[in-house]
C-alpha positions in Angstrom: 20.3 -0.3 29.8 21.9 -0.5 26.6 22.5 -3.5 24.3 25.2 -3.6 22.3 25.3 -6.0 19.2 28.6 -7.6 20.7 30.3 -10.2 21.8 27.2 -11.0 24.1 24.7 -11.5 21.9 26.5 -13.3 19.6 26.6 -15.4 22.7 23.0 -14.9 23.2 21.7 -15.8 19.8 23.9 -19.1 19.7 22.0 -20.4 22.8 18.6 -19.3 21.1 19.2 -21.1 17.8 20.3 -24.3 19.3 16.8 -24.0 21.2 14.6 -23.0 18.3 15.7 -24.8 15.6 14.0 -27.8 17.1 10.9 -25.9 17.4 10.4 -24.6 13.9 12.3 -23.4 10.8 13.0 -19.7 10.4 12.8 -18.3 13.7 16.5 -19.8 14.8 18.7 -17.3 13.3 15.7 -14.2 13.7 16.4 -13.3 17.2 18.7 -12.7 20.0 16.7 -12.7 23.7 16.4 -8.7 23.6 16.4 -8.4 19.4 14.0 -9.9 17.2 14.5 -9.6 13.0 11.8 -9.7 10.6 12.0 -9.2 7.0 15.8 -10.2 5.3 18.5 -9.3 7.6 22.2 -10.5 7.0 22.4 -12.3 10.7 25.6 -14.8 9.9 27.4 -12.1 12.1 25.4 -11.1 15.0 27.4 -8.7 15.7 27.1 -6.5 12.5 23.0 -7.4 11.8 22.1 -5.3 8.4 19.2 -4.8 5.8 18.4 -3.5 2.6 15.3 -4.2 1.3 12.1 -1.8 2.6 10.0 -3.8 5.4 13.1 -5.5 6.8 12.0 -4.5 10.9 13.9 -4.8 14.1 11.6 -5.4 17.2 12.3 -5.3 21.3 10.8 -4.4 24.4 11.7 -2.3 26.7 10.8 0.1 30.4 11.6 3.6 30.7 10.8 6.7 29.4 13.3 6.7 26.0 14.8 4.5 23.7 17.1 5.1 21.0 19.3 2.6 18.6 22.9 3.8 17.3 22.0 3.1 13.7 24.8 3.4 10.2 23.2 4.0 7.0 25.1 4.3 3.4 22.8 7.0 2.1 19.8 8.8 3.1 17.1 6.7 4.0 13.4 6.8 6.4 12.6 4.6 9.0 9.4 3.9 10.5 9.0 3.4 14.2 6.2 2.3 15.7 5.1 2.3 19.6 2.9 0.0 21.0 1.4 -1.6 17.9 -0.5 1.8 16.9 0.6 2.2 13.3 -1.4 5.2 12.7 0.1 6.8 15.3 4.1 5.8 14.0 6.5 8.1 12.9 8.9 8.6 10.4 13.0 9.5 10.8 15.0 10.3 8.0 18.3 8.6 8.6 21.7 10.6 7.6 24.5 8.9 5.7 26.9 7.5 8.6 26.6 6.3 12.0 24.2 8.2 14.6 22.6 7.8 17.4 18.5 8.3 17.0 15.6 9.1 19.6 12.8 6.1 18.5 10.5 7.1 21.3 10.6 9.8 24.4 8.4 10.2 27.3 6.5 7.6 27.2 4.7 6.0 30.5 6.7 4.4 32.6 5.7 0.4 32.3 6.4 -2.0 29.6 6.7 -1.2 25.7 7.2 -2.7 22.8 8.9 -1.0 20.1 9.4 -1.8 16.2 11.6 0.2 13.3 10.5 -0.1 9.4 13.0 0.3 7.0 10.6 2.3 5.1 12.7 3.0 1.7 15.3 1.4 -0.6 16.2 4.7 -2.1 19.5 3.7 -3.9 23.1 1.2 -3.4 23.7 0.9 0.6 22.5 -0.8 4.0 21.5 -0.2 6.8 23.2 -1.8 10.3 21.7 -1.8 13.3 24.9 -0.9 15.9 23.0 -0.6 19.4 19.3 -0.4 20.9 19.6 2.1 24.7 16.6 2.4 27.1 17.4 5.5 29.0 16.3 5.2 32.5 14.9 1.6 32.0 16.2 -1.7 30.3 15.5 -3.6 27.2 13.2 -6.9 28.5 14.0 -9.9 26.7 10.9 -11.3 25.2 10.2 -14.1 23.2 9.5 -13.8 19.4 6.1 -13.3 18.3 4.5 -15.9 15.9 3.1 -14.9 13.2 -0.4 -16.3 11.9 0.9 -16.5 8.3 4.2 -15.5 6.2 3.7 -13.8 2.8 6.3 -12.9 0.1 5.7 -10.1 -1.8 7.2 -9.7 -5.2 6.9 -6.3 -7.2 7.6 -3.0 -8.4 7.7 0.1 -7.9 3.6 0.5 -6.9 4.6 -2.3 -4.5 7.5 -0.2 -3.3 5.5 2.7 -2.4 7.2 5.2 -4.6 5.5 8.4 -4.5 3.7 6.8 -1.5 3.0 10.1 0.2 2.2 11.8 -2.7 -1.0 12.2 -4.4 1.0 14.1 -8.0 3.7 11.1 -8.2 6.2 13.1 -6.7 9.7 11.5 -6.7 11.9 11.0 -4.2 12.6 9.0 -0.6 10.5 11.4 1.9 7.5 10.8 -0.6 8.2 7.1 -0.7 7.2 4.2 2.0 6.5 0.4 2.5 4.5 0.7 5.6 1.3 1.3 4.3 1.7 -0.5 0.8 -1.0 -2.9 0.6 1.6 -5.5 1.3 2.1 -4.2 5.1 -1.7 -3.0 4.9 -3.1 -7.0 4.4 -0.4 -8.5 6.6 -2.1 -6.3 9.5 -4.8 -7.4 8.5 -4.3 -11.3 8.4 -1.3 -10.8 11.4 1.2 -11.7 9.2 4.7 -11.4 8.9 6.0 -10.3 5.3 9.1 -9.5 3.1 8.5 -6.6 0.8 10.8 -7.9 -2.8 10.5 -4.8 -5.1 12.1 -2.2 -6.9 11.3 0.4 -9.3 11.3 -0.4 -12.9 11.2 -3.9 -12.5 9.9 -6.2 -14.9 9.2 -9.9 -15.3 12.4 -11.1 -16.6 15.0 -10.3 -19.4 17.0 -7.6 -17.6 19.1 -7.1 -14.4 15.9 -5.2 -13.2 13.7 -7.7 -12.9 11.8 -10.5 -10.2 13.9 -13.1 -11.6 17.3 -11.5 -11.2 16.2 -9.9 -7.4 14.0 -12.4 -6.2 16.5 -14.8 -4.1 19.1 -11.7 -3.5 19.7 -10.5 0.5 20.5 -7.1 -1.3 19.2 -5.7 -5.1 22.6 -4.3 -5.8 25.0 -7.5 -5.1 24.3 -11.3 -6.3 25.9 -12.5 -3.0 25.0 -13.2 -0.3 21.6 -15.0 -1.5 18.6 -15.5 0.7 17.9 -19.0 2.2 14.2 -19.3 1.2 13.9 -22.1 4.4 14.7 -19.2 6.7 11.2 -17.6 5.5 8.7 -21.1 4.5 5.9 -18.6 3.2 2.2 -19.2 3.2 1.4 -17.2 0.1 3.5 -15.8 -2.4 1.7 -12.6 -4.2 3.4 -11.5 -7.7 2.5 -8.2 -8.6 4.6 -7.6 -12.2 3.7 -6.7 -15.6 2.9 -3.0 -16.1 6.8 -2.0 -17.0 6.5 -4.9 -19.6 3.7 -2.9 -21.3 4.8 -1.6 -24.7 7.7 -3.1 -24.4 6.7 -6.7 -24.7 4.4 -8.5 -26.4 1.3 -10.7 -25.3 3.1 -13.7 -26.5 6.2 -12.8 -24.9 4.5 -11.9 -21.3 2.7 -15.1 -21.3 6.3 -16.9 -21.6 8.0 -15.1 -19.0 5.2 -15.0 -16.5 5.4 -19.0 -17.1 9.6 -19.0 -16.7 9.3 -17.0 -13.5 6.5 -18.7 -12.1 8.1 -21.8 -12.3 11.2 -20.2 -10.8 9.2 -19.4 -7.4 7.4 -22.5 -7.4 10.8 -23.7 -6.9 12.1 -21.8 -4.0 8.5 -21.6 -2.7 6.7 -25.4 -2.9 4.4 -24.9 -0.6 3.0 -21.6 -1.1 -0.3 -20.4 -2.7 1.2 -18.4 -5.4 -1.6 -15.3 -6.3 -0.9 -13.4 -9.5 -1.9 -10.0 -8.9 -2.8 -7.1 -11.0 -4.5 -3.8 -12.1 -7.0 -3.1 -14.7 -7.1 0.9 -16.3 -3.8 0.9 -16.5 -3.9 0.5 -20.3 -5.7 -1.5 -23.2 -2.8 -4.1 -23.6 -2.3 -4.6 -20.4 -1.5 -8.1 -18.5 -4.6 -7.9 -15.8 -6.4 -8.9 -19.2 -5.1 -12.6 -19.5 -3.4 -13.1 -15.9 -6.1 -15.7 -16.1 -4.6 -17.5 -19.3 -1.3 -17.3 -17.2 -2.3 -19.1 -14.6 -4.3 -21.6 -17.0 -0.9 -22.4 -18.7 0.4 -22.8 -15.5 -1.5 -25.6 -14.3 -0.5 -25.7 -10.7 -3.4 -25.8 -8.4 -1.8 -23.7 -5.4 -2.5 -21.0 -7.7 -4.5 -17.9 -8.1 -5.3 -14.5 -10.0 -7.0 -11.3 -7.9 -7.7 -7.8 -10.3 -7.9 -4.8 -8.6 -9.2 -1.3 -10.3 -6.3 1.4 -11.1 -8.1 4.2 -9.7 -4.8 6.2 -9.2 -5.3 8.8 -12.0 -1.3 8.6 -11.7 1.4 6.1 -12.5 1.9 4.6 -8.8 -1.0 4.8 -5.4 -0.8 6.7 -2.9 -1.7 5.4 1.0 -5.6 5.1 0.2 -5.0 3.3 -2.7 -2.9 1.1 -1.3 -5.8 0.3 1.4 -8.2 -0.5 -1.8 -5.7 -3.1 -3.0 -5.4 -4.7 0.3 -8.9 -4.6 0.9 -9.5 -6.6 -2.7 -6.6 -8.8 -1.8 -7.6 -10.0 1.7 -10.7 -10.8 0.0 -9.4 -13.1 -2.0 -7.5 -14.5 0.1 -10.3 -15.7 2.5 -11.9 -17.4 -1.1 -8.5 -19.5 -1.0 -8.4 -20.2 2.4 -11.2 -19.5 4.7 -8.7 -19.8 7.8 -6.9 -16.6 6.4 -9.7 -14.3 6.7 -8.5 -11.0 8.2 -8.6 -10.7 11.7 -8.5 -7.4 12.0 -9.7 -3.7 9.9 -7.5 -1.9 7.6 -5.3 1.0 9.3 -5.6 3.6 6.4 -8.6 4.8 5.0 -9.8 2.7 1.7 -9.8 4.9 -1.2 -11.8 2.8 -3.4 -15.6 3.3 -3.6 -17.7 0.3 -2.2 -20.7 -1.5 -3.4 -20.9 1.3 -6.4 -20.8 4.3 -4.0 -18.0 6.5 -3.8 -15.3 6.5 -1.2 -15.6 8.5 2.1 -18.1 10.6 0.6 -18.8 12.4 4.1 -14.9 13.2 4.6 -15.1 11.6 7.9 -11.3 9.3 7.4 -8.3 10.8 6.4 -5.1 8.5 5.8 -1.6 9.0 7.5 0.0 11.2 5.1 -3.4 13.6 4.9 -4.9 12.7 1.8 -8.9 11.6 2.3 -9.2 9.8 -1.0 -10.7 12.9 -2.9 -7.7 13.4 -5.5 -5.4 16.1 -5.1 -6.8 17.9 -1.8 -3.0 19.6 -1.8 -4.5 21.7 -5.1 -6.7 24.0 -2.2 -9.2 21.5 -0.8 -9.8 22.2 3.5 -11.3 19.1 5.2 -13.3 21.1 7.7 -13.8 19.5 11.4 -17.2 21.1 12.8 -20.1 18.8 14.2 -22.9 21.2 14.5 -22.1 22.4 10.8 -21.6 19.5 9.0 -24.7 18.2 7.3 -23.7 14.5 8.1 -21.2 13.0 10.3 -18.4 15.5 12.1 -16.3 16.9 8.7 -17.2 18.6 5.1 -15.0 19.2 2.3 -14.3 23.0 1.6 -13.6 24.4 -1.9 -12.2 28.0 -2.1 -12.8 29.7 -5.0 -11.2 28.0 -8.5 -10.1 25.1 -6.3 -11.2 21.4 -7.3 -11.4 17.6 -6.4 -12.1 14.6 -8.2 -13.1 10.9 -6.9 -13.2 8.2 -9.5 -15.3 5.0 -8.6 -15.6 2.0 -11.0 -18.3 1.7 -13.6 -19.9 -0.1 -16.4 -21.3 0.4 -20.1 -24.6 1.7 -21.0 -25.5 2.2 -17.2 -27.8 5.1 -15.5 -26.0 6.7 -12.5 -27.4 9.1 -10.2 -25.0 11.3 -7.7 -26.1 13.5 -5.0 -24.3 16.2 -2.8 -24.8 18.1 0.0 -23.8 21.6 -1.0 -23.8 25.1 0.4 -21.7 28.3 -0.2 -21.5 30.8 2.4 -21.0 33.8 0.4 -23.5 33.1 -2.9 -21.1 30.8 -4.6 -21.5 28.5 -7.8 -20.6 25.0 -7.7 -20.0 23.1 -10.8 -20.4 19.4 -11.4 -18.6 17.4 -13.9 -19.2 14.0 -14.8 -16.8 12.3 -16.8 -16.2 8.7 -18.5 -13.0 6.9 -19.1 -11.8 3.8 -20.9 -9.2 0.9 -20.0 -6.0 2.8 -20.9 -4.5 5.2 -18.4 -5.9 8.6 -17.9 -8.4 8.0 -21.2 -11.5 10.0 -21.0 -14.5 8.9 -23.2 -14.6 11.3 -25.6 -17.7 13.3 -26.0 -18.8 11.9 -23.1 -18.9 14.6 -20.3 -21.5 16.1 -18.9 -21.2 19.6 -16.6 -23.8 20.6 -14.3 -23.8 24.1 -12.8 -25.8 25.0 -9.4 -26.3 28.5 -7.4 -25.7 27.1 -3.9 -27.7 29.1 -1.3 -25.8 29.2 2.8 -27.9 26.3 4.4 -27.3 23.0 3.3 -29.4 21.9 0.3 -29.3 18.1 -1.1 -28.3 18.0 -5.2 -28.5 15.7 -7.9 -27.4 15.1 -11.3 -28.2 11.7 -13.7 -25.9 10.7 -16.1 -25.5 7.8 -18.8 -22.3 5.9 -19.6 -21.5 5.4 -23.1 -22.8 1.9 -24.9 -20.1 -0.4 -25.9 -17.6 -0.4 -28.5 -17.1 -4.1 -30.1 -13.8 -3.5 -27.9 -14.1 -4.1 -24.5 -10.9 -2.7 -23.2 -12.3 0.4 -24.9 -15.6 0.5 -22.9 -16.4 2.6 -19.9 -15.0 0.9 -16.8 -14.5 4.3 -14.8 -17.0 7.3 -13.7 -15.6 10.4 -12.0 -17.0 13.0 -10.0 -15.0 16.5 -10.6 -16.2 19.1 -8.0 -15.2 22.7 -8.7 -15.7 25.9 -7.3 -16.2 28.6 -9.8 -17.4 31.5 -7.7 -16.8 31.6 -4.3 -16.2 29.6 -1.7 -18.1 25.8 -2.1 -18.7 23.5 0.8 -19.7 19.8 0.2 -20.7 16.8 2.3 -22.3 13.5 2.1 -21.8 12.8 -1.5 -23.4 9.4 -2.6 -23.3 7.0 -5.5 -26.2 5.3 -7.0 -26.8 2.9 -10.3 -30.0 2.6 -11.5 -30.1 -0.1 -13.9 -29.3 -0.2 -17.8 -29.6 2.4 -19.9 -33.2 2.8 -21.4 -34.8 0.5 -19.0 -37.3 1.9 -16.4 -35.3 2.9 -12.8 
């Protein structure tokens, strides 16, 4: 059966907002009986629903075998389509410019489904319009829409985007690009809740036409008009993540003051919500993760908060496991706020940040959507092997063909003693070598001078190594102070296989450990 956004369900979503509005603000004008909206859609015409900003999703159920939705798109865009609630599982379509009819899902069990479409970009001027939704040998079931535990705004840029999403090099364009598995749809998973994703490249605090305070109430970046109706979308927490395009650009002084305008702005158009200030430290010496706490001093409203996460990128935007690692340290604050909004369920992408001072997925056993298993730059030669019997923990091992390399970076500390140790093995005689290295706050900053290289024979069985290393002491500057270790791996003869790598600190330099 096919549902066409006609007549009908104009019909349709006129009976369902004379029943809902008495039940709770936002959800009247979000659904017809078959079609429910989440995210900003233009819905004053039922008939002609559209989106343009990333995360806007359209949700139904539906028996049969296939569904597909007549879709019109102004450009080249992706869409996300997921079947059944299993988000590792989804898919991605890259939508032509025009009108065309796509295959969401085919051959699925007969029985009940429920289907749900991501605008996953925002690549440039257009919308999307949803035209049609067809079950092919079934019908679309109407279905009430779901509740959400919590709403959260999201404003941002491009990092919050997910530009180069899909990419561990920073490789531009829309098929490396997503807002699934940002770590704004990562935490809402998470806490089950429903979110808007407000960001665009380049954006900055205020002062230009590309930033939060000239997007933040817009239906669609490129037009002033129509503006969102913030009562359509009463959001539990608000979480700002701005500031690093203002770096260089502005000064400390001048940061402060806008963070203070635009904060007062949302406060505004969001009275209720806890409003969390959210940034990343390594990005660079100046930057505003060093006095987001000042800003949120000054502001002096008590429904709000500040959460720091490491940028462990070792490029200018995350990729999917990176995006986990923010999630992971914003959930965490969240339940601080609010013990009610602890998360409910486990992150869907592997977490590319090291826990409890040990480095992430050291045995190779997770690997997120795109491919990438949080060991940077795997597409540089790097084989995740699968093979139980062989592996000298768990079911996979990391293989390194000659000249090939990976790095993992993990935070650390000043004037620290830490201790690594690798399973390694070579099955032709190879020689493995081992470089530790130490940077500072600013991007992509190595210590200098402090390096060390370790360089090991590897025999064919599996043989445990280790090498202890000392980060530099401070500096009277503590932006210029070791706050990242990384572990480069490189195979310079032969071929190099590596598992169960582990992360250890042992205390402060010159003490007994």
């Amino acid at each position: 059966m096919a549902v066409e956004i006609s007549s009908e369900v104009k019909r349709i979503a006129f009976l369902m907002m004379v029943f809902v509005t008495c039940n709770g603000v936002g959800d009247a004008a979000e659904s017809t009986a078959e079609i429910h909206f989440y995210g900003r859609w233009g819905l004053s015409d039922t008939s002609n629903p559209w989106c343009a900003w990333q995360g806007s999703t359209f949700a139904a159920e539906f028996e049969g075998r296939q569904i597909s939705a007549t879709l019109e798109s102004d450009r080249e865009e992706y869409i996300r389509v997921i079947l059944d609630g299993d988000h590792r599982g989804s898919r991605r379509i890259r939508l032509e410019a025009g009108r065309r009819v796509y295959e969401l899902a085919n051959g699925v069990d007969l029985g009940r489904h429920r289907i749900e479409v991501v605008k996953e970009t925002y690549s440039g001027r257009g919308r999307l319009y949803l035209r049609g939704l067809e079950s092919h040998g079934g019908e679309i079931i109407p279905s009430e829409r779901r509740r959400p535990r919590l709403r959260i705004q999201f404003y941002g840029d491009s990092n919050l985007a997910g530009y180069s999403l899909q990419h561990e090099r920073n490789e531009r364009g829309a098929e490396f690009s997503g807002c699934h598995f940002t770590f704004a749809g990562i935490v809402s998973r998470m806490l089950d809740a429903e979110y808007q994703n407000i960001s665009v490249s380049g954006a900055k605090i205020l002062g230009s036409s590309n930033s939060v305070m000239s997007f933040f109430d817009r239906m669609d970046f490129y037009e002033e008009q129509p503006k969102w109706k913030f009562e359509r979308f009463p959001a539990d927490v608000c979480v700002l993540n701005i500031g690093a395009n203002n770096v260089n650009r502005n000064s400390k002084e001048e940061i402060l003051r806008d963070y203070l305008i635009l904060l007062r702005r949302l406060r505004e158009v969001h009275p209720e919500s806890h409003i969390v200030v959210m940034n990343g430290y390594g990005w660079d010496r100046n930057e505003p993760a060093n006095y987001t706490d000042e800003v949120v001093r000054k502001f002096a409203d008590e429904n709000t908060s500040r959460v720091i996460f490491p940028w462990l990128f070792n490029e200018w935007h995350g990729c999917e496991y990176d995006h986990a690692g923010m999630a992971r340290f914003l959930a965490e604050h969240l339940e601080t706020v609010c013990p009610d909004w602890k998360a409910i369920r486990g992150m869907d992408v592997l977490d590319g940040f090291g826990r409890d001072g040990d480095v992430a997925n050291g045995s190779f056993e997770e690997v997120a959507p795109f491919g990438g298993f949080a060991w940077r730059y795997f597409k540089e030669g790097a084989i995740r092997v699968h093979d139980p019997a062989g592996s000298s923990a768990g079911e996979w091992f990391l293989r390194l063909p000659e000249k090939s390399q990976v790095h993992q970076p993990t935070p650390a500390s000043k004037s620290r003693c830490y201790t690594y140790r690798l399973m390694l093995r070579s099955p032709d005689s190879g020689e493995a070598k081992v470089r530790i290295e130490f940077r500072d706050q600013h991007f992509r900053s190595e210590i200098e001078g402090a390096a060390q290289e370790f360089v090991f024979n590897l025999e064919s069985e599996w043989r445990e190594y280790s090498v202890r290393v000392e980060s530099p002491g401070g500096t009277g500057e503590p932006s210029q102070d070791t706050w990242q270790i990384i572990l480069r791996l490189v195979s310079n003869v032969g071929t190099v296989e590596c598992d169960n790598v582990r992360l250890s600190e042992g205390g402060s330099v010159g003490k007994n450990h």
